[in-house]
C-alpha positions, -999 to 999 in steps of 0.1 A, spaced: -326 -175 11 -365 -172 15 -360 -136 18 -340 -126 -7 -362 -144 -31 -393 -136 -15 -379 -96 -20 -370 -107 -59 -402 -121 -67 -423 -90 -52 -402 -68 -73 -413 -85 -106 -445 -88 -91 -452 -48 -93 -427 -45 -126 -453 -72 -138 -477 -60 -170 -502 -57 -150 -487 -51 -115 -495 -84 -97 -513 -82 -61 -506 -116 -56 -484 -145 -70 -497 -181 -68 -469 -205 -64 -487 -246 -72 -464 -280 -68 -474 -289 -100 -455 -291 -131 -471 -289 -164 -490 -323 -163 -503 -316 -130 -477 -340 -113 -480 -353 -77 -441 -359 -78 -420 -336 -101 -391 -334 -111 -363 -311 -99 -365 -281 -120 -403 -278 -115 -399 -279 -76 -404 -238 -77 -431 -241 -47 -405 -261 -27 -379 -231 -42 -396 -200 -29 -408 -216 6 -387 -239 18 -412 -266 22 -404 -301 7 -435 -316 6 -450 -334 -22 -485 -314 -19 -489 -280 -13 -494 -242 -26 -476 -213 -20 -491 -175 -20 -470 -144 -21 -489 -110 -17 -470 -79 -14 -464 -84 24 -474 -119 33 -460 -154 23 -484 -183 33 -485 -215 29 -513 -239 23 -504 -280 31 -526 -312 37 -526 -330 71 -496 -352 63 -475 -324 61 -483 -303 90 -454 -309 111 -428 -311 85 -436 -272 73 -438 -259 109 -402 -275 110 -390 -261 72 -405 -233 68 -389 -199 80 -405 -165 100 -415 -150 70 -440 -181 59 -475 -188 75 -488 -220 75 -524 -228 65 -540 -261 72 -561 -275 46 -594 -285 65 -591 -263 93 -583 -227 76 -602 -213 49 -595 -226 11 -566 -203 -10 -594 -189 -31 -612 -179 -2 -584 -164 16 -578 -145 -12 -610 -135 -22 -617 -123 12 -584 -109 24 -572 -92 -11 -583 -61 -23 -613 -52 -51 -603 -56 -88 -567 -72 -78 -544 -92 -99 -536 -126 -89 -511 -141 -112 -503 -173 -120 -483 -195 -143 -513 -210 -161 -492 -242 -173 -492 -252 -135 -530 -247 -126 -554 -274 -139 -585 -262 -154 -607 -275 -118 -586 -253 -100 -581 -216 -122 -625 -224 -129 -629 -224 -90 -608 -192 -86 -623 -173 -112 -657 -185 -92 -648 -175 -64 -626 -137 -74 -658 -125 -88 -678 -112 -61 -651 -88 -60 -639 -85 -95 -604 -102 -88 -584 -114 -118 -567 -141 -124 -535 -135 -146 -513 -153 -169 -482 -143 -160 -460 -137 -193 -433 -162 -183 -426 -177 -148 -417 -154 -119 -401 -177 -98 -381 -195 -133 -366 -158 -136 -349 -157 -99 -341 -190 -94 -302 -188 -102 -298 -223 -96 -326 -241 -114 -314 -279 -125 -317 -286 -166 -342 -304 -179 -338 -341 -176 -326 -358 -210 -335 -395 -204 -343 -417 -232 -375 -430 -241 -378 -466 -233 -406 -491 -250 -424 -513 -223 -422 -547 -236 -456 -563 -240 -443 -587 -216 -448 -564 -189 -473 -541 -202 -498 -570 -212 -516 -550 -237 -507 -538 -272 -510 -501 -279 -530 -508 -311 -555 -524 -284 -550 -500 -261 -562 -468 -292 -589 -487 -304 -610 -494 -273 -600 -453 -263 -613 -443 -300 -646 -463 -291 -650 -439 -263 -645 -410 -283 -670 -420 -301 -693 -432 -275 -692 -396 -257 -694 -379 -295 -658 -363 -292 -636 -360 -321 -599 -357 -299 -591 -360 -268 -559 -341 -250 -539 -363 -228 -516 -345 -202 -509 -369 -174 -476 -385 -180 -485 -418 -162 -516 -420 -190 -491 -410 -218 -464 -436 -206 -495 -462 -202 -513 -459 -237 -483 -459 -257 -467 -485 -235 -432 -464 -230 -414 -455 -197 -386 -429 -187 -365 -415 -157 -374 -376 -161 -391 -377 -123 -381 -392 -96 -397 -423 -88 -420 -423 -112 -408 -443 -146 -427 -415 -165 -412 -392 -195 -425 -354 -196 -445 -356 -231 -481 -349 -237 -507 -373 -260 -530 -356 -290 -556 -385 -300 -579 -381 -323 -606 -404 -347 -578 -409 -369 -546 -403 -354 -522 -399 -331 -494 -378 -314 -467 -378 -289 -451 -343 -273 -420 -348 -265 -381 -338 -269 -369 -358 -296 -334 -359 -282 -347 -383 -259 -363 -406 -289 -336 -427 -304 -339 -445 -338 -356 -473 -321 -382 -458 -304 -390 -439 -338 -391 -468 -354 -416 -482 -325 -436 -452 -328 -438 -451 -368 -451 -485 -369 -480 -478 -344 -488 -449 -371 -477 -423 -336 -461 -390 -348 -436 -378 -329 -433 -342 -322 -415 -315 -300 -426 -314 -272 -432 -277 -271 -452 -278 -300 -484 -296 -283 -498 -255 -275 -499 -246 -313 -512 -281 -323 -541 -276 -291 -549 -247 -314 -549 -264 -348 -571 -293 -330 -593 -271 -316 -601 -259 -354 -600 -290 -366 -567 -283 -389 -544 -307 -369 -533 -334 -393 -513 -360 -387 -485 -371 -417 -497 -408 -413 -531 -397 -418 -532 -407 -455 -507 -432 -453 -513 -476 -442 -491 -470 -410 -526 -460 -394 -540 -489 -374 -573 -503 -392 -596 -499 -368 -594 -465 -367 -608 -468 -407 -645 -467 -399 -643 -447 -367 -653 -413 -385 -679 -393 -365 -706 -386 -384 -709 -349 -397 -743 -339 -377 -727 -349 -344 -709 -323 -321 -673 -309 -329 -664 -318 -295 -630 -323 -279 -625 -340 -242 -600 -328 -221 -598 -336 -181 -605 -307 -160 -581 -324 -133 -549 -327 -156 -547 -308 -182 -535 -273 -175 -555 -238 -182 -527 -228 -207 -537 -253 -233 -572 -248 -224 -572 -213 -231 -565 -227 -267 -599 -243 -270 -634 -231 -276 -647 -234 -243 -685 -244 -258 -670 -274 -276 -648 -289 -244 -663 -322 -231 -646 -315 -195 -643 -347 -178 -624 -374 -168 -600 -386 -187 -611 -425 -200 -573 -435 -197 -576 -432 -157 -602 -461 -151 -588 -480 -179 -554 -478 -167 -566 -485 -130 -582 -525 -141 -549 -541 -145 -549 -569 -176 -543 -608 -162 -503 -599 -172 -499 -569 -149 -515 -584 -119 -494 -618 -122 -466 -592 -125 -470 -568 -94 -478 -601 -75 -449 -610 -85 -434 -579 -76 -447 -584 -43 -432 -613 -33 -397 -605 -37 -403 -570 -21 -414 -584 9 -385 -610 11 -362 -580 7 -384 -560 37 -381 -596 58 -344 -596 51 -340 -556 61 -358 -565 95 -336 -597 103 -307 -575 99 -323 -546 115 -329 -571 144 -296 -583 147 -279 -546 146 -303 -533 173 -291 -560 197 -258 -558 187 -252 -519 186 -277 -507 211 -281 -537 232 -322 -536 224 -335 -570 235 -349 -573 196 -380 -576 179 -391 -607 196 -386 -599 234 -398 -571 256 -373 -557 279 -350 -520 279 -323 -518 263 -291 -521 284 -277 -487 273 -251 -500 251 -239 -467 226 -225 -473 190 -188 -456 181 -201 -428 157 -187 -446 129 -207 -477 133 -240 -458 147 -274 -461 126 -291 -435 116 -326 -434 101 -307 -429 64 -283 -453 66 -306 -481 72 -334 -472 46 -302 -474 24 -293 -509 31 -331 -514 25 -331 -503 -8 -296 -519 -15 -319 -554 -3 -343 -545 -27 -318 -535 -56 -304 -568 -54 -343 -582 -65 -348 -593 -101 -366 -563 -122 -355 -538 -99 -355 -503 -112 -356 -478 -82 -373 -467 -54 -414 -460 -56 -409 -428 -33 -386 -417 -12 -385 -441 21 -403 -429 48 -376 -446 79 -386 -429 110 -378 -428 146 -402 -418 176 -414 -385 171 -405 -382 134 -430 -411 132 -461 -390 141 -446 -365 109 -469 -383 81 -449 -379 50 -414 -375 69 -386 -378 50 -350 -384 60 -321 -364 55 -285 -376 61 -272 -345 76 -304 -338 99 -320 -373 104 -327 -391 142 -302 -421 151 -320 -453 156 -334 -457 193 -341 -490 204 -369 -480 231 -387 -458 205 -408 -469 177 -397 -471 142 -419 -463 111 -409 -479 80 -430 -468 43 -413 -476 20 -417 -490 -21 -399 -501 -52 -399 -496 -92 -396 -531 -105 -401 -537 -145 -430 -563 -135 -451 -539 -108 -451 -509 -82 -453 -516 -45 -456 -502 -12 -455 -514 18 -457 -498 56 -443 -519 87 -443 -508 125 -414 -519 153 -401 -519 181 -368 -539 193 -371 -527 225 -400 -526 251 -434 -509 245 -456 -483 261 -491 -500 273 -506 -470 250 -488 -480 215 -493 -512 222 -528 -502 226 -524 -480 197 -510 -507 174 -538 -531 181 -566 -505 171 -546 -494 138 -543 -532 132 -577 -543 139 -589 -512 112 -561 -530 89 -576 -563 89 -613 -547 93 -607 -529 54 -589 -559 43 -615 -585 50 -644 -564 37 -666 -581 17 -693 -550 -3 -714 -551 -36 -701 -538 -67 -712 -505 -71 -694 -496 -37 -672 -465 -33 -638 -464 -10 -658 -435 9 -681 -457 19 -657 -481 30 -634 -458 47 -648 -463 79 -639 -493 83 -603 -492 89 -607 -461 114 -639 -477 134 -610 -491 160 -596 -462 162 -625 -437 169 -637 -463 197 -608 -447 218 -612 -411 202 -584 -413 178 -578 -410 145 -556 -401 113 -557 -371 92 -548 -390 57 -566 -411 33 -571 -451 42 -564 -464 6 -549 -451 -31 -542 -472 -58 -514 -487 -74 -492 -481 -111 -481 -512 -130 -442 -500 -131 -461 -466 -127 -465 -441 -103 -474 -453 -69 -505 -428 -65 -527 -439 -90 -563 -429 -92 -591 -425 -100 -606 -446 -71 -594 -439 -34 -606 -449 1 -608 -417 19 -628 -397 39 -629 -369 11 -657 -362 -9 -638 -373 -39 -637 -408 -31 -675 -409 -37 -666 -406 -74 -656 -438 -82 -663 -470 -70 -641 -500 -66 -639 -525 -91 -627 -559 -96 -592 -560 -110 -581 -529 -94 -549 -523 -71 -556 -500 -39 -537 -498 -4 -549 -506 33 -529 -484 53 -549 -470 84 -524 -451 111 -524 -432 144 -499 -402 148 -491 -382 187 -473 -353 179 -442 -351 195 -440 -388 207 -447 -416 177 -461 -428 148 -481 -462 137 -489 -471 102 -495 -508 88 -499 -511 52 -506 -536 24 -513 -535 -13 -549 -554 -18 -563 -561 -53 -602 -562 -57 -619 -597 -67 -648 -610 -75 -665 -626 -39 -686 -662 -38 -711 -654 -16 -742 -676 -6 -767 -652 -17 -763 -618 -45 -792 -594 -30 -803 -576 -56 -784 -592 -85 -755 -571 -77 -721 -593 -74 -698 -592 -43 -663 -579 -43 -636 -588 -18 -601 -580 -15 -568 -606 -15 -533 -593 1 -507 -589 -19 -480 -577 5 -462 -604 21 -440 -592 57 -451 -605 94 -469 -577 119 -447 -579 152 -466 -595 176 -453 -582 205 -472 -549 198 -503 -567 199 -526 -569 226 -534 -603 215 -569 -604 242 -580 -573 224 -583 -593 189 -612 -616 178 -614 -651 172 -620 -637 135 -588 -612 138 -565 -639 149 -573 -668 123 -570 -645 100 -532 -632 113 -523 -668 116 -536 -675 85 -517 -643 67 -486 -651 89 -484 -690 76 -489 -681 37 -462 -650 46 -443 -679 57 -444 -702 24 -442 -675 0 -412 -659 9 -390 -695 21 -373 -694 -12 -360 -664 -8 -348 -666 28 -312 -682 36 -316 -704 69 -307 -674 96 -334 -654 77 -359 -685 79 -356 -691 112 -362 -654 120 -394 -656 97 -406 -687 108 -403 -670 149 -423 -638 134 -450 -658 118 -456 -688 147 -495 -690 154 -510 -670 183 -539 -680 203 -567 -652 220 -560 -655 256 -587 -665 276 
């Protein structure tokens, strides 16, 4: 298959106006997606590779592949002969590959609705010292041979009730138009769908696992607009819409009305009318100040750039992201909320797991240490790693609010363990193993929050080394989790932290330690992170805020360890405030026991251990009413006390 279109897509390459040297292939869609939906996976189309991050380059005799550390293993596995994989961090950056390895004055081509403006800006940096060009390609190679491309997704529009969403949109454009006005901007382009679906409090199903609906945002002093195909918009959600004084338009029309904003003829048919929300009356930026439209460099793409007059772009990030990132009172009673009853469906998933092991594979469970006496399932009653994840997400189904899976479950044995981001498939997947560990990442959609959660096991007996293993990512878990820092802090900073444990022994993990956390959003949600990456110096953590704790160790070949809870970021009481700063701690919101038995129990503190009691007794409480009495008997044996041995 790779051939064949790899052959196809060189062909319009050279019958290209002008002959392309080189086609850049991104993951993103037109928002500049993490996950897309099916008809914009081209770089997944024309490589193989499944990933959810990654770039694909196609010269006229080579076909690499640039992936992050998560994904390593998984595209030596997918990807076929023709395909070179480069490793992000190790081998040079695609615009230096290509500015070094491609030839003077050649055409790189690109479809410039799926390159931000960050990333087309870097490239033309960096194809100058040879004169390179990047080049809007007229339509989308890869669109013309993919035979097979899914339709577009025609889900409706749904309104999310202030009950869940906490804030009105009214609210929501007002404080936005005081930023505007704040940074002297007259509009501002919005292009993420999570921001889109936030401000004007709507959701949708158009992507996978993200309750998000493909539409763009035009807001400007005075009025407001939604991109988006109105076949999805039913009389309701007009009539929402019309009484927030939003105008509704196709969704294809957002590049002419760029250019109409960018000359300042882009008028809005509730302009002169009372639908438009009063506070957006005496917002009018006075005539001497600068015609200036914001845009974020990091989401919106360089098509609709192209469409603005570069001198009058305020390029930066977009206000939506930090505002969406301090969740109101009402979102963070609601993903608590959330929380709870996702980790009484994880709790029930392991009891049952438990009882399976033992029964099908004769593991001696998650509570005692001994081999497995080889007992073999028939092969209608074997588990695999699909079939399991799907009674966990038929547990979590059964949950009030539930709406879908967060991402797609990450249920790994042994060696696919150590594969970061693996992900299952029913005809190729690993059957369970009862002497090898098992990974479990997994999260749901639920009307009231977003969650994700990461558990570790194994039912039968443990290696010395994971057990060693376990402990260290643990102790970087609780390490992150107990922090204590003064506002102002960065997750960069704090990064160390949860690997510290790790790099005592000379290992590590090659992803980030912490992202945030949608509100019935998507489950990557920036604009803070914890993470050795430069990036996560830009913003620093701030109280109200959602952001994971997921520190891991991966041995190629062998296993895989990751422990992970959602933590929110609170105020701290502490006896003295040096330099009049404020304290900020975190408080767990995940609620499913660690298994004790891969603990070294004498390599924890006296700190450590109170504090695993301590988790392992409110575990306890919280989830009782959800447990039956074979359930809470297994949760009360998972969450008894431990003592440090002597």
């Amino acid at each position: 298959m790779s051939a064949e279109t790899l052959s196809s897509l060189r062909s319009l390459m050279a019958s290209h106006s002008p002959p392309l040297d080189a086609l850049v292939v991104p993951s993103e869609d037109y928002h500049q997606s993490e996950y897309v939906s099916a008809r914009d996976k081209r770089r997944e189309f024309v490589s193989g590779f499944s990933g959810s991050a990654g770039l694909a380059l196609i010269t006229k005799n080579e076909a690499r592949l640039w992936t992050d550390g998560r994904y390593f293993l998984q595209a030596l596995q997918q990807l076929s002969d023709e395909w070179t994989l480069m490793r992000m961090g190790e081998d040079p950056l695609v615009e230096v590959w290509m500015s070094d390895n491609l030839p003077e004055e050649a055409n790189i081509g690109v479809d410039s609705w799926c390159v931000s403006i960050d990333t087309a800006n870097r490239w033309w940096k960096s194809f100058a010292k040879k004169n390179q060009k990047l080049v809007t390609t007229t339509t989308d190679l890869v669109d013309e041979v993919w035979k097979t491309r899914p339709p577009s997704e025609m889900s409706p529009v749904v309104v999310h009730p202030l009950e869940f969403a906490g804030r009105s949109v009214s609210d929501k454009l007002e404080d936005l138009r005081a930023k505007l006005k704040q940074e002297r901007a007259r509009g501002l382009v919005i292009a993420a769908l999570d921001e889109v679906a936030w401000l004007y409090n709507i959701r949708g199903t158009d992507v996978a696992y993200c309750p998000v609906v493909h539409a763009f945002a035009i807001l400007t002093t005075n009025s407001a607009f939604l991109y988006v195909d109105k076949k999805k918009v039913s009389d309701e959600a007009n009539a929402y819409f019309k009484g927030l004084g939003i105008e509704v338009r196709e969704y294809t029309d957002v590049i002419s009305d760029v250019s109409l904003l960018a000359s300042d003829r882009l008028v809005s048919s509730f302009a002169s009318k009372n639908g438009q929300p009063e506070a957006t009356k005496d917002m009018e930026i006075d005539s001497d100040q600068p015609d200036r439209l914001w845009v974020d460099p990091a989401s919106c793409c360089y098509a609709l750039y192209s469409k603005l007059d570069a001198d009058k772009v305020l390029l930066q990030p977009s206000p939506i992201s930090l505002s969406k990132a301090l969740k109101n009172p009402v979102e963070l009673e609601g993903i608590k909320k959330a929380h709870v009853r996702d980790g009484a469906a994880v709790v029930q998933y392991l009891v049952w797991l438990d009882k399976q092991m033992q029964e099908l594979y004769g593991a001696s469970g998650y509570f005692l240490e001994a081999e497995a006496n080889k007992t073999k399932p028939s092969e209608s009653s074997k588990l695999t790693e699909v079939t399991v994840s799907d009674k966990l997400e038929s547990l979590r189904a059964a949950k009030e609010h539930f709406r879908g899976l967060s991402f797609p479950t990450i249920s790994s044995v042994g060696s696919n363990a150590a594969i970061i981001h693996y992900s299952p498939e029913p005809e190729a997947c690993a059957e369970m193993d009862p002497n090898k560990i098992y990974l479990c990442d997994s999260g749901a959609q639920y009307l009231d929050g977003t969650t994700d959660i990461t558990r570790t096991v194994h039912f039968g007996k443990p290696s010395a080394h994971e057990k060693e293993c376990y402990t260290a990512v643990l102790k970087g878990h609780v390490a992150l989790g107990n922090a204590r820092f003064p506002k102002g802090t960065n997750g960069y900073t704090l990064d160390i932290l949860a690997r510290a444990p790790l790099w005592k022994y000379g290992l590590d993990y090659r992803h980030g330690t912490g992202h945030g956390v949608g509100s019935y959003l998507c489950v990557h949600e920036g604009p803070h992170q914890v993470s050795f990456r430069p990036s996560a110096r830009n913003v620093p953590l701030q109280a109200t805020m959602t952001v994971t704790d997921e520190p891991g160790y991966y041995e190629d070949g062998n296993f895989g360890i990751r422990l992970e809870n959602v933590l929110v970021v609170n105020d701290a009481e502490t006896e003295f405030n040096f330099g009049d700063k404020g304290y900020l701690q975190f408080e767990h919101i995940t609620w499913a026991p660690y298994q004790v038995k891969l603990i070294n129990l004498d390599q924890l503190t006296r700190e450590e251990t109170d504090w695993l009691n301590t988790y392992h007794s409110n575990c306890k409480d919280i989830l009782a009413p959800f447990m039956n009495q074979t359930e809470m008997e297994w949760l009360k044996k998972a969450t008894e006390p431990v003592s440090v041995s002597a």
